[in-house]
BAKOLVEX-788052 format. One record per atom (N, C-alpha, C): x, y, z; residue in three letters; atom name. Coordinates in Angstrom, 3 decimals. Last residue first. Layout:
N
       px       py       pz kefi kemar
        X        Y        Z  Ala    CA
...
This chain:
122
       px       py       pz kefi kemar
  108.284  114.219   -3.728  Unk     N
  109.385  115.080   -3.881  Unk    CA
  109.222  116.491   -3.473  Unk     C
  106.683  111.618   -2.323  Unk     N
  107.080  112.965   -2.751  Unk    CA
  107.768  113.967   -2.954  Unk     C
  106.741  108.274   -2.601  Unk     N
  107.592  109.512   -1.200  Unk    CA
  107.303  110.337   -2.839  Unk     C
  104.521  105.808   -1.755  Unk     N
  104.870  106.920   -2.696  Unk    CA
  105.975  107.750   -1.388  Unk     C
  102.933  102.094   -1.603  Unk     N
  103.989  103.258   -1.172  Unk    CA
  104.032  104.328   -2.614  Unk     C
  100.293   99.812   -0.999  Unk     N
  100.808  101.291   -2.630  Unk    CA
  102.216  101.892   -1.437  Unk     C
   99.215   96.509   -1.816  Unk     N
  100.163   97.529   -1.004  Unk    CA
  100.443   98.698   -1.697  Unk     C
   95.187   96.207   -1.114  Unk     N
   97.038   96.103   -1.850  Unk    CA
   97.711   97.216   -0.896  Unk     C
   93.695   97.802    0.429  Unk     N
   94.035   96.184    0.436  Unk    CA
   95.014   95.953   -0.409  Unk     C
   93.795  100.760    2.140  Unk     N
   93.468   99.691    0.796  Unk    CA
   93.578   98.547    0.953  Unk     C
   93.653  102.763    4.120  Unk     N
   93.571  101.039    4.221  Unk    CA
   93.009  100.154    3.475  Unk     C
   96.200  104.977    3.819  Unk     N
   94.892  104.689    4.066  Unk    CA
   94.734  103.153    4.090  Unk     C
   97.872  107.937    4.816  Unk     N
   98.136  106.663    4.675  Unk    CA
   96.876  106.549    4.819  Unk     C
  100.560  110.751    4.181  Unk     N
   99.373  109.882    4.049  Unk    CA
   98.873  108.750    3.910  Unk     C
  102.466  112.562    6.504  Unk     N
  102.278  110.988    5.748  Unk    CA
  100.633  110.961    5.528  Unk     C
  103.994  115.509    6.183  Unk     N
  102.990  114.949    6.865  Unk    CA
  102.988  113.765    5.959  Unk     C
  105.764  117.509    5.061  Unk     N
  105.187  117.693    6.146  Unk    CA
  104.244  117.104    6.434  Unk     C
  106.215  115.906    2.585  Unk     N
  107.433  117.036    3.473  Unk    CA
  107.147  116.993    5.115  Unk     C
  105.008  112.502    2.744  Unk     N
  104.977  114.388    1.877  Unk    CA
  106.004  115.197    2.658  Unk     C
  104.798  109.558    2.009  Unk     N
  105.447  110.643    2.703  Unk    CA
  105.823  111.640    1.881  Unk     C
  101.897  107.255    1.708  Unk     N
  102.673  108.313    1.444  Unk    CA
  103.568  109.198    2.350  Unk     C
  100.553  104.200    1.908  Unk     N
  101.508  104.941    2.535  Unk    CA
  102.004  106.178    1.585  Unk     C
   97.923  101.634    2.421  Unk     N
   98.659  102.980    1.174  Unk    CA
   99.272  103.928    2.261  Unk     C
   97.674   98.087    3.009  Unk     N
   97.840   99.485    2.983  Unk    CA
   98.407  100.368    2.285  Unk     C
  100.693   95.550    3.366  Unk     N
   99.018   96.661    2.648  Unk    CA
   99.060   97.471    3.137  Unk     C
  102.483   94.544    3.837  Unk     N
  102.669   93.527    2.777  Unk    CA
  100.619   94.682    2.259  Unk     C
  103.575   95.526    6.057  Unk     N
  104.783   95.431    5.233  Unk    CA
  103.933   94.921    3.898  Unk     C
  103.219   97.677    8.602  Unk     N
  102.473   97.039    7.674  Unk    CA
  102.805   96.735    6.399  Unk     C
  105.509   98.452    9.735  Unk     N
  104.358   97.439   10.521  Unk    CA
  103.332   97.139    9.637  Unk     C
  107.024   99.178    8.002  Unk     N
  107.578   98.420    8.601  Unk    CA
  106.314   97.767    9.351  Unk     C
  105.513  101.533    7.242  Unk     N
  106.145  100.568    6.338  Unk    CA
  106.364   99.299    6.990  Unk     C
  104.672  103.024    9.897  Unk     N
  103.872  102.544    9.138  Unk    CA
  104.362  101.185    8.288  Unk     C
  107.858  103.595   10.144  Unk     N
  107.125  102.572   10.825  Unk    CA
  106.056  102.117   10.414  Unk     C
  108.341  105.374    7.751  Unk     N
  109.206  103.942    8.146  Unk    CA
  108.339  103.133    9.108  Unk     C
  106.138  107.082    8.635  Unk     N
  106.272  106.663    7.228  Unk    CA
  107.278  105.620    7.434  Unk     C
  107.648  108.637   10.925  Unk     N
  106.379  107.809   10.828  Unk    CA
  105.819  107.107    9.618  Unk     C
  109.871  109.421   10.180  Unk     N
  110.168  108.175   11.346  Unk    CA
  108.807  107.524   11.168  Unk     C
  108.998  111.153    7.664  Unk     N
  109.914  109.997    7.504  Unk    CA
  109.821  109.229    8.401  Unk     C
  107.796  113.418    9.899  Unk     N
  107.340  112.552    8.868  Unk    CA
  108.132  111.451    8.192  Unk     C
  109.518  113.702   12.505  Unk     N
  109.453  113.476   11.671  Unk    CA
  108.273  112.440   10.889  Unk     C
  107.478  114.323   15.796  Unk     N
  108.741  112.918   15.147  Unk    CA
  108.200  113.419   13.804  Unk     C
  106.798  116.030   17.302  Unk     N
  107.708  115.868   17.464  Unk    CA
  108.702  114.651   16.653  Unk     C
  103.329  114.879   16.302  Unk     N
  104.391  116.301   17.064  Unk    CA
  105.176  115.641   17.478  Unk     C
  102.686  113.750   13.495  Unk     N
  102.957  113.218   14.671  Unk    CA
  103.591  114.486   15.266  Unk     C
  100.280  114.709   10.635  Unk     N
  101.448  114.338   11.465  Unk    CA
  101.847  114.170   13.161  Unk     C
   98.759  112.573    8.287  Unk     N
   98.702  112.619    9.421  Unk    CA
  100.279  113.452    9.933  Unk     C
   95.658  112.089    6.439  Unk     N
   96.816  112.521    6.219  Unk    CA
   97.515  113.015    7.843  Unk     C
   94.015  109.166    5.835  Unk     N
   93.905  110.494    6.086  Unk    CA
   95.515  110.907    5.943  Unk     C
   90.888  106.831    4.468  Unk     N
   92.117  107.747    3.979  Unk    CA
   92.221  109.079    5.498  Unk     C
   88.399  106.193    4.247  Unk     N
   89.142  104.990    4.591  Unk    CA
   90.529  105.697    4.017  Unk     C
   86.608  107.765    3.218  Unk     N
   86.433  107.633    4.852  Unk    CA
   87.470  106.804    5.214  Unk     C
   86.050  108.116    0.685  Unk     N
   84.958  106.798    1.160  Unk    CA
   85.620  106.902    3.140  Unk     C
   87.706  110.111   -0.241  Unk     N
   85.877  110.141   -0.168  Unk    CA
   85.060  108.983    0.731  Unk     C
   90.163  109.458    1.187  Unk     N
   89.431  110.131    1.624  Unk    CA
   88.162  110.397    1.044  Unk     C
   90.658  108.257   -1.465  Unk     N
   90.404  106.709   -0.553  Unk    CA
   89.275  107.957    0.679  Unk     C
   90.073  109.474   -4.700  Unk     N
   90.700  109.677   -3.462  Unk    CA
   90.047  108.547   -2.345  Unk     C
   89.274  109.293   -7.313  Unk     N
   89.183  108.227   -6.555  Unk    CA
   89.534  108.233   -5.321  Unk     C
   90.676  112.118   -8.501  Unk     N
   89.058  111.706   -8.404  Unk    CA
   88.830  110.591   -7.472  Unk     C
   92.488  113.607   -5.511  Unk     N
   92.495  112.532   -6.728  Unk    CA
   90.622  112.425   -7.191  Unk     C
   92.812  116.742   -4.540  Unk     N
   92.585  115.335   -4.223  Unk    CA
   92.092  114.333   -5.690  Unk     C
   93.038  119.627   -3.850  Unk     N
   94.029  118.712   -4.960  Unk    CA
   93.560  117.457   -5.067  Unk     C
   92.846  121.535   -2.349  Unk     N
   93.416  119.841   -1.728  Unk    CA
   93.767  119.259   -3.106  Unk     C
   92.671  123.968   -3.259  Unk     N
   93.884  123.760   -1.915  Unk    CA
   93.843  122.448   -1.702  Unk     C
   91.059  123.690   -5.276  Unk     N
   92.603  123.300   -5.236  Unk    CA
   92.910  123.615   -4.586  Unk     C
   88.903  120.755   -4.993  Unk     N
   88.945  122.164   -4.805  Unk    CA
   90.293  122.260   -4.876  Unk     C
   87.523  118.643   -4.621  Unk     N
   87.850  119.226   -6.262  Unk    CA
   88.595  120.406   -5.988  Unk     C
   87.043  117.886   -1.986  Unk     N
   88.028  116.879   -2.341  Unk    CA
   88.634  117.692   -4.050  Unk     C
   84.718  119.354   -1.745  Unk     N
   85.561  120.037   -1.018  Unk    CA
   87.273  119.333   -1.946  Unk     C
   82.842  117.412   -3.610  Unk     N
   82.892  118.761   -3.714  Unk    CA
   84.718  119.583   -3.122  Unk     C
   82.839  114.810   -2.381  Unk     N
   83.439  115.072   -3.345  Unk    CA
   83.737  116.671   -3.943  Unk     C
   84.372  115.083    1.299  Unk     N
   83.384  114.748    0.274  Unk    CA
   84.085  115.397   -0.919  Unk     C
   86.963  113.565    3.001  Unk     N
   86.528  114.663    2.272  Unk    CA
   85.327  114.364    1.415  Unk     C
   88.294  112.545    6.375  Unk     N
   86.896  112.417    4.794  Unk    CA
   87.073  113.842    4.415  Unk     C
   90.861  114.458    7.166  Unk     N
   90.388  112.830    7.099  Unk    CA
   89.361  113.198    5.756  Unk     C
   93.838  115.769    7.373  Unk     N
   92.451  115.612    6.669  Unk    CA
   92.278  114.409    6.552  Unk     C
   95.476  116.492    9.218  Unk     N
   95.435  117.645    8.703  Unk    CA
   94.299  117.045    7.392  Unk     C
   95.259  115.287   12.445  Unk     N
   94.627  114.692   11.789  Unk    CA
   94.976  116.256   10.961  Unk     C
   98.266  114.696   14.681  Unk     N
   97.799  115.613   14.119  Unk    CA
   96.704  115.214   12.752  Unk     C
   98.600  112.426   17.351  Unk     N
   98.826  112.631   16.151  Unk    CA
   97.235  113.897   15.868  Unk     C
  100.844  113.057   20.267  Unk     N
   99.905  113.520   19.396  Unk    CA
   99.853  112.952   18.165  Unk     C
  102.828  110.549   21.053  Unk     N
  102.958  111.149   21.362  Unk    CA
  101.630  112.389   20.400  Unk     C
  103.796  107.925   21.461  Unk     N
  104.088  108.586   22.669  Unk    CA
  103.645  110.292   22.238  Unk     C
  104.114  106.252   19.391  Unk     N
  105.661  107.210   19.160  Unk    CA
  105.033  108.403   20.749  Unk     C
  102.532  104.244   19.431  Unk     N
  104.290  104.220   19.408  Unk    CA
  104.632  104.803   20.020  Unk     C
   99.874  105.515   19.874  Unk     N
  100.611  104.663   21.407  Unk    CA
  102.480  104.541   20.818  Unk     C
   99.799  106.715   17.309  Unk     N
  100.187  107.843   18.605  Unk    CA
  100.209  107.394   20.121  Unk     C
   99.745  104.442   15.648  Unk     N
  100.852  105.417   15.300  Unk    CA
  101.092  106.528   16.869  Unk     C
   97.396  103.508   16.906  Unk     N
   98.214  102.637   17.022  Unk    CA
   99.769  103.590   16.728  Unk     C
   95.814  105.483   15.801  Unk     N
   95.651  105.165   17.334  Unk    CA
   97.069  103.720   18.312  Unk     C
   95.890  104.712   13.113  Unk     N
   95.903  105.914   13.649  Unk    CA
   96.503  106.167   15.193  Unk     C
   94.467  102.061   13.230  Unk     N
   96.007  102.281   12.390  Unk    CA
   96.405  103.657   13.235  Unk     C
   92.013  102.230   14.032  Unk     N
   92.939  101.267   14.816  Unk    CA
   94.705  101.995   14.551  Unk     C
   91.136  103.794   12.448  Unk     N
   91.286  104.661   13.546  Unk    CA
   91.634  103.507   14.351  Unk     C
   91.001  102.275    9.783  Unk     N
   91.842  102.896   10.130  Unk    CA
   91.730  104.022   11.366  Unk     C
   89.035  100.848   11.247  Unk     N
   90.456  100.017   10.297  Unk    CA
   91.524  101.083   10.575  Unk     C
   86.620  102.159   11.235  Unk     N
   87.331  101.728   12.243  Unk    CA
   88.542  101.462   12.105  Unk     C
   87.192  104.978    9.092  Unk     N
   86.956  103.880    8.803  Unk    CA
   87.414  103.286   10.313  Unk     C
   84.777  108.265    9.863  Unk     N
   86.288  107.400    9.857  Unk    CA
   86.205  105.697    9.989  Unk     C
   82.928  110.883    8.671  Unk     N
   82.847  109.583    9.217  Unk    CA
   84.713  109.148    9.022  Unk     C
   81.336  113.112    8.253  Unk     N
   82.452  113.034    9.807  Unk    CA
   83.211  111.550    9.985  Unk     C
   79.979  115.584    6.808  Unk     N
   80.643  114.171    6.544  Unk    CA
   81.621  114.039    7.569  Unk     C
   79.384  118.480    7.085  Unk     N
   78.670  117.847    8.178  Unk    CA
   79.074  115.969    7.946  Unk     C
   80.412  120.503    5.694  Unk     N
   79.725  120.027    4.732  Unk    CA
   78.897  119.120    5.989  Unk     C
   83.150  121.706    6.067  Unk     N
   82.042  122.330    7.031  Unk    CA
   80.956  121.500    6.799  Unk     C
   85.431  121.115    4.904  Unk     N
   84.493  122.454    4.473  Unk    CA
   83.540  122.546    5.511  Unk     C
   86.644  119.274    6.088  Unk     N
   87.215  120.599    6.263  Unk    CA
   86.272  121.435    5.578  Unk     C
   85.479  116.302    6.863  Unk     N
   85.434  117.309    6.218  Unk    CA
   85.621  118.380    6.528  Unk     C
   86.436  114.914   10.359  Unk     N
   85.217  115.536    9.732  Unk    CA
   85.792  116.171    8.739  Unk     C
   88.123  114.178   11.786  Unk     N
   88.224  113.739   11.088  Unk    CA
   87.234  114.211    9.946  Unk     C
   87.623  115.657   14.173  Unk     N
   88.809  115.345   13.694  Unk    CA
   89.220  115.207   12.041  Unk     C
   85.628  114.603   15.239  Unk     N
   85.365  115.888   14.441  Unk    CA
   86.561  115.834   13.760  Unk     C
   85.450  112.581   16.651  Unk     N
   85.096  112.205   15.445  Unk    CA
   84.884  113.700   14.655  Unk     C
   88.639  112.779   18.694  Unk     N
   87.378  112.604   18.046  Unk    CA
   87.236  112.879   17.092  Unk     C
   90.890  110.304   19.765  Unk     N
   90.596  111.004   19.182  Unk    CA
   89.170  111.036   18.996  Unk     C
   91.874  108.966   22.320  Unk     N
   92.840  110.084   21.853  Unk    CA
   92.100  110.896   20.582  Unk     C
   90.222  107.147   23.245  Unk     N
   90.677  108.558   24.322  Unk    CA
   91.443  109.750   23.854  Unk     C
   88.199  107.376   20.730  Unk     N
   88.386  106.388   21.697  Unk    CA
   88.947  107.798   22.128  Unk     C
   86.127  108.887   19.591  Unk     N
   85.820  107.626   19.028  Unk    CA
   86.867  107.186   19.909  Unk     C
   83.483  111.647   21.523  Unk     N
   84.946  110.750   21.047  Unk    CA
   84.944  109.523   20.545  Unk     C
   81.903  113.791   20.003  Unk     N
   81.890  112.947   19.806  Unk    CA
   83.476  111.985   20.298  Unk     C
   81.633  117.333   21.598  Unk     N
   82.492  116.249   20.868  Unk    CA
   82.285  115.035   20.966  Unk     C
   78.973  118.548   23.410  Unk     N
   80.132  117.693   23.591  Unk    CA
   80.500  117.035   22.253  Unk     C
């Protein structure tokens, strides 16, 4: 059996995409998460939570040296059926003054820094 961390998601979810066995998710942000898929009614899609540092070098991810996904407190998310933009405005809007927000084409990344960062990608 899958680990669940509440009704909508488990802790595989979030697990490292290499396989490596790092599963962990920041509570903070599986409030934030869980809070994006009571809005909008509707899946959210985890396309990467933790990454360890190995998988995080690799270039299908690209990931920053400092990436927030090493420490578990980062993911990248989309919602079925609502635009990346509708979910990137609300994020913004409900968390106006922290947190790290990105909007990519196909999916927002957002983690739970303590300053505020916004980015939109071109």
């Amino acid at each position: 059996m899958k680990e669940r961390l509440n009704k909508y998601f488990k802790r595989s979810e979030f697990a490292c995409k290499c396989g490596c066995g790092f599963n962990a998710v920041d509570v903070e942000l599986l409030e934030m998460v869980t809070d994006v898929r009571e809005h909008f009614g509707s899946p959210v899609i985890i396309n990467s939570g933790c990454r360890c540092s190995k998988y995080n070098k690799t270039k299908a991810v690209g990931g920053a040296p400092k990436s927030k996904h090493l420490r578990a407190i980062a993911t990248d998310i989309k919602v079925v059926g609502v635009t990346p933009r509708r979910v990137y405005n609300y994020l913004c809007k409900k968390y106006p003054r922290s947190y790290g927000f990105g909007l990519h084409s196909t999916f927002v990344h957002a983690d739970i820094r303590k300053r505020k960062w916004r980015e939109i990608y071109k």
